[in-house]
C-alpha positions in Angstrom: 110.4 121.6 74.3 113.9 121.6 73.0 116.2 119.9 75.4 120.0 119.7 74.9 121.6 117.4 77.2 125.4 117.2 78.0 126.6 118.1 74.6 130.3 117.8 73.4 131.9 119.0 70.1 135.6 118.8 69.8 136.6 121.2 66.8 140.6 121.3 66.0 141.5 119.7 69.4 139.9 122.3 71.0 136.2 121.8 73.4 133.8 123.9 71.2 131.5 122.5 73.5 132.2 121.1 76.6 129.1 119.5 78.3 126.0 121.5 77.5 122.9 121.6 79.1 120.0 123.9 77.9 116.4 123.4 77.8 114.1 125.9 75.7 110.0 125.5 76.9 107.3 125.5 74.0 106.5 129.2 72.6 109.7 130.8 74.7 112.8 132.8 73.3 115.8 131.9 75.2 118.9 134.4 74.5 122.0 132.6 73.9 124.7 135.2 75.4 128.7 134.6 75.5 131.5 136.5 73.5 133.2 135.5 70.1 134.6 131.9 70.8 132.5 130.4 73.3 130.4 127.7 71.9 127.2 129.9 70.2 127.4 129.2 66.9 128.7 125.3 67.2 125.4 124.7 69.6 123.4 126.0 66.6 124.8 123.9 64.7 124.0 121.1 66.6 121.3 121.5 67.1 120.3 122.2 62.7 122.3 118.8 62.7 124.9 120.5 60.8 127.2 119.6 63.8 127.1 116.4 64.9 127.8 115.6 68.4 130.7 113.5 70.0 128.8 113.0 73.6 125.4 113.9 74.5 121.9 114.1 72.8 119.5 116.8 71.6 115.7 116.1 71.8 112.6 117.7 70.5 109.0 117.2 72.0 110.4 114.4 73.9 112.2 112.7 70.5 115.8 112.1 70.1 117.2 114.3 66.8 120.1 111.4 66.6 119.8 110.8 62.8 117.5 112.7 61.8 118.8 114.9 58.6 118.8 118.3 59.2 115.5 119.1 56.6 113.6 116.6 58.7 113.9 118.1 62.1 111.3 121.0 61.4 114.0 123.8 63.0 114.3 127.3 60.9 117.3 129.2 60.8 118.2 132.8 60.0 121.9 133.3 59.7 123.9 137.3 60.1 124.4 137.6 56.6 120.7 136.6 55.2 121.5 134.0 52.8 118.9 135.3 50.2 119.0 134.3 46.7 119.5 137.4 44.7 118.5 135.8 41.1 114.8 135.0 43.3 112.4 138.1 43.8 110.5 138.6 47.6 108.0 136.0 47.0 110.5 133.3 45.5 112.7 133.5 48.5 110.1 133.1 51.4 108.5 130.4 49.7 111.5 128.7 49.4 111.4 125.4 51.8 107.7 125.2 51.1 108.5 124.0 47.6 111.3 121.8 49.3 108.4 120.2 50.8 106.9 120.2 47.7 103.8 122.2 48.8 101.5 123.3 46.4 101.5 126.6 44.6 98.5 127.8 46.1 99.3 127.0 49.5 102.9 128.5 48.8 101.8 131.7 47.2 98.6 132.0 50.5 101.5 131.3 53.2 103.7 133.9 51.6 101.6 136.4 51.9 100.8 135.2 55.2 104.4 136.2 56.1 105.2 138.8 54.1 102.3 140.7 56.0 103.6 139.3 58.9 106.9 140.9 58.8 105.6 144.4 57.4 106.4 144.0 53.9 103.0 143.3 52.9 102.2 143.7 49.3 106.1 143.4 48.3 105.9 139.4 46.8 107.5 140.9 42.8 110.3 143.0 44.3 113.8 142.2 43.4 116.0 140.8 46.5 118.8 144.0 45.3 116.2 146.8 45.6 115.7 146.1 48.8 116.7 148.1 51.8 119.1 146.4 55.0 116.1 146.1 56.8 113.5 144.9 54.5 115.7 141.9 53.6 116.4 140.9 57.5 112.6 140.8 57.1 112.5 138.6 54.0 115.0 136.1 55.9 112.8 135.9 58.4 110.0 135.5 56.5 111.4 132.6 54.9 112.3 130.7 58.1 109.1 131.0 59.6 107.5 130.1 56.7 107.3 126.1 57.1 106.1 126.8 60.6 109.5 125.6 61.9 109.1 123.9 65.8 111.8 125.7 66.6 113.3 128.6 65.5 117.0 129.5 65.7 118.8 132.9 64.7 122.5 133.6 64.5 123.7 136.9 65.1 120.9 138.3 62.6 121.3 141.7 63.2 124.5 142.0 64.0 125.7 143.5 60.8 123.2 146.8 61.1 123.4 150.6 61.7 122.2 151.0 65.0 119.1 153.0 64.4 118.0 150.2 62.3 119.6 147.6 65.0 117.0 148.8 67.8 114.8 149.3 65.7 114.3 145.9 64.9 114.8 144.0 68.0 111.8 146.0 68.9 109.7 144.6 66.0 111.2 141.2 66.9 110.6 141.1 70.1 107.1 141.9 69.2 106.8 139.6 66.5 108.1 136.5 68.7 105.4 136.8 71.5 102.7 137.3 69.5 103.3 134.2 67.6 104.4 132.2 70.3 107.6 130.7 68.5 110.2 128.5 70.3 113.4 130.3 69.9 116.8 130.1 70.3 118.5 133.7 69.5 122.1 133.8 69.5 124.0 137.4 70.2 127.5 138.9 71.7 124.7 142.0 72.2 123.8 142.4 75.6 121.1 144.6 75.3 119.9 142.8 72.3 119.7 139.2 74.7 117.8 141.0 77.7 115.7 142.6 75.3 114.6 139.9 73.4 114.4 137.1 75.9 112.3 135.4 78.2 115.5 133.8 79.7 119.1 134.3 79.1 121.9 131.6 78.4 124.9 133.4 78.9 128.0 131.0 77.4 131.7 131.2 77.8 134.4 128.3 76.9 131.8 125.9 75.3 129.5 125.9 78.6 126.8 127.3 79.9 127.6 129.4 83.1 124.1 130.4 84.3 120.7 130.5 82.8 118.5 133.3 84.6 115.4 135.9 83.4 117.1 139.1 82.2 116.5 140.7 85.6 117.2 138.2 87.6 120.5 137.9 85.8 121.2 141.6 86.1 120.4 141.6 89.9 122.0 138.3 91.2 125.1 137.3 88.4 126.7 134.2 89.7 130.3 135.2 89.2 132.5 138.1 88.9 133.0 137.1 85.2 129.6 136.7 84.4 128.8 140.3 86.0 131.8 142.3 84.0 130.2 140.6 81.1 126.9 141.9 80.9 128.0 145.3 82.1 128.3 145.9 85.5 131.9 147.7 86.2 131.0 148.0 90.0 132.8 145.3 90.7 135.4 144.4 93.1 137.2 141.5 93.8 138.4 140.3 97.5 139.5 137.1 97.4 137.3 134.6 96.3 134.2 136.9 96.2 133.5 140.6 95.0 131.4 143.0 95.8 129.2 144.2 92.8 127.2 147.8 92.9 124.8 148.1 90.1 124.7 151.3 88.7 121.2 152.7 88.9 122.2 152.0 93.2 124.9 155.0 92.5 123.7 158.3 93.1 126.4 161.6 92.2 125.1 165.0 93.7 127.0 167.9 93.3 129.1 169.1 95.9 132.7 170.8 96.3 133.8 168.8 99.2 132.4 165.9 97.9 135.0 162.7 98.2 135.1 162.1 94.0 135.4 163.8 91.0 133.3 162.5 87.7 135.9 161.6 85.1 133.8 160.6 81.8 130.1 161.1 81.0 128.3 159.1 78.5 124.4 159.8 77.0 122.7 156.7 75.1 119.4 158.1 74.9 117.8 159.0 77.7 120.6 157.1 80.0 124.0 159.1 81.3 126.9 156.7 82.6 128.8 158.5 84.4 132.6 157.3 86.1 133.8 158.9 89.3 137.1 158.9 90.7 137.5 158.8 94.6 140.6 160.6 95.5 141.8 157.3 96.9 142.0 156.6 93.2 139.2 154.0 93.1 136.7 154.3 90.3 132.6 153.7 90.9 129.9 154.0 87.9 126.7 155.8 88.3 123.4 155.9 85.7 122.0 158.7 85.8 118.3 159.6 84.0 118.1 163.8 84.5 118.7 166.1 81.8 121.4 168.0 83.8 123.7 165.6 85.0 127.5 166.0 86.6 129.6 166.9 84.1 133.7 165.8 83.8 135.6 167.5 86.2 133.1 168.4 88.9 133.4 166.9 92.8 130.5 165.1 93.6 129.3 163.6 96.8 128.4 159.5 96.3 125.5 158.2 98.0 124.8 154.5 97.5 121.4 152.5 97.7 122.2 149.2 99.9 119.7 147.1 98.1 121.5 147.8 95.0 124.9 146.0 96.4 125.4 142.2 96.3 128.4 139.9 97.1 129.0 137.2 94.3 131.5 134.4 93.8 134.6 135.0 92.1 135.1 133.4 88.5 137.2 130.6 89.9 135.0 129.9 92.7 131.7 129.7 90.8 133.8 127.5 88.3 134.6 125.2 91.1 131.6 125.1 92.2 129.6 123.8 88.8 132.1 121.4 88.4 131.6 119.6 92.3 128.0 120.5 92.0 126.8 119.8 88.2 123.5 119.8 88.6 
């Protein structure tokens, strides 16, 4: 288990972290969620011992990392822009930090194409890092992190730079990939869709702490905080005081009907799901998903029905906030 325990990194002044606490079980991913600025990549970094930490401690199987050079800590890392070496074909790349452990060739070449088959480029050891597609060297990156059979693995953003085709097409694979090999993970994303896809539990981060840890559905039904439920999507939300009142969307139901109370004001398809945006004529908005192949278009009334179980009444930000810090545990 990887355990990070009240960890604080001051960068410029400024809290970069400011008390974590995160625990990642054996052979789990853990999503770590939060927009551009809140901590992700500096807890990474920590953790690689590229960071070090001004308060706190980070352990590993029950040891303390405290010293220990970042080669020694058996932690693989796969960084957004790949890092390959482009003078090095396939085969020299994955097999990289094996001859930094000075493995032998035989074992290097056997564990290469170990991985190589792993990842689906089976068979590709002799091609040139350049001739590859986007795709294909995500795969060699990968490839070469998991290739020292790292205790923990940790990715940064590693997709973040993709088409999305490719993007979805590849968290797929990934998430695949990940529990069928059983890999301790840490996988950090802005990507909402990308964290509840891909993990077992998401860490959703904001001003250099962790705000909640939850399952992606539990997270998605039962946010702790107003903040916290804008974040990951939900725009049913409405403040009174120091709680709101959240509606998930799949609650919302539009049917078509000329005295109906609202009138659908923007439609959006992703696939197979429409988000649509009503407008009551009180002027209050409310967001519906809808799965038919003929839903409300803009401009038609519509009458609103909503499912009860699908409302829930959360803490505001501030409250939640005052809450962790009188209650830490």
């Amino acid at each position: 288990m990887l355990a990070v325990r009240d960890a604080h990194v001051g960068l410029g002044g400024h809290p970069a972290l400011a008390g974590i606490d995160l625990e990642v079980a054996a052979g789990t991913v853990v999503a770590v969620l939060g927009p551009s600025g809140s901590g992700k990549s500096t807890l990474l970094r920590a953790i690689t011992g590229l960071q070090s930490l001004d308060r706190g401690s980070i352990e590993l199987d029950g040891g303390s990392l405290a010293g220990v050079p970042p080669h020694r800590r058996g932690i693989g890392l796969m960084f957004q822009d790949d890092a390959l070496f482009p003078h090095r074909d396939v085969a020299a790349n994955v097999g990289f930090g094996l001859r930094m452990q000075s493995v032998s060739n035989d074992a290097i070449a056997a564990r290469v194409t170990e991985m190589l088959a792993l990842v689906g480029l089976a068979g590709k050891e002799h091609r040139s890092i350049g001739s590859l597609s986007g795709g294909e060297r995500k795969r060699v990156a990968l490839a070469r992190a998991l290739a020292p059979a790292p205790r923990v693995l940790l990715l940064d953003e590693p997709l973040g730079a993709l088409d999305r085709p490719l993007h979805d097409r590849l968290v797929t694979e990934l998430g695949r990939l990940f529990r069928a090999i059983g890999q301790t993970t840490v996988y950090v994303t802005h990507d909402v869709a990308e964290a509840f896809a891909l993990g077992d539990s998401v860490a959703v981060m904001r001003e250099g702490r962790v705000v909640q840890v939850a399952a992606p559905e539990e997270l998605w039904a039962t946010p702790r905080d107003a903040w916290i439920a804008r974040f990951i999507g939900l725009a049913n939300v409405e403040v009174r005081g120091r709680t709101a009142v959240v509606t998930r969307p799949e609650g919302v139901t539009f049917r078509l009907d000329p005295a109906g109370e609202a009138v659908v004001v923007s439609s959006r398809r992703d696939g197979p799901l429409v988000t649509l945006c009503a407008r009551y004529d009180s002027g209050a908005e409310i967001v519906s998903a809808h799965t038919g192949t003929e839903p409300p278009a803009p401009g038609d009334r519509v009458r609103v029905a909503i499912d009860p179980a699908a409302v829930g009444v959360i803490p505001t930000e501030s409250q939640a906030r005052d809450q962790a810090q009188s209650d830490p545990a």
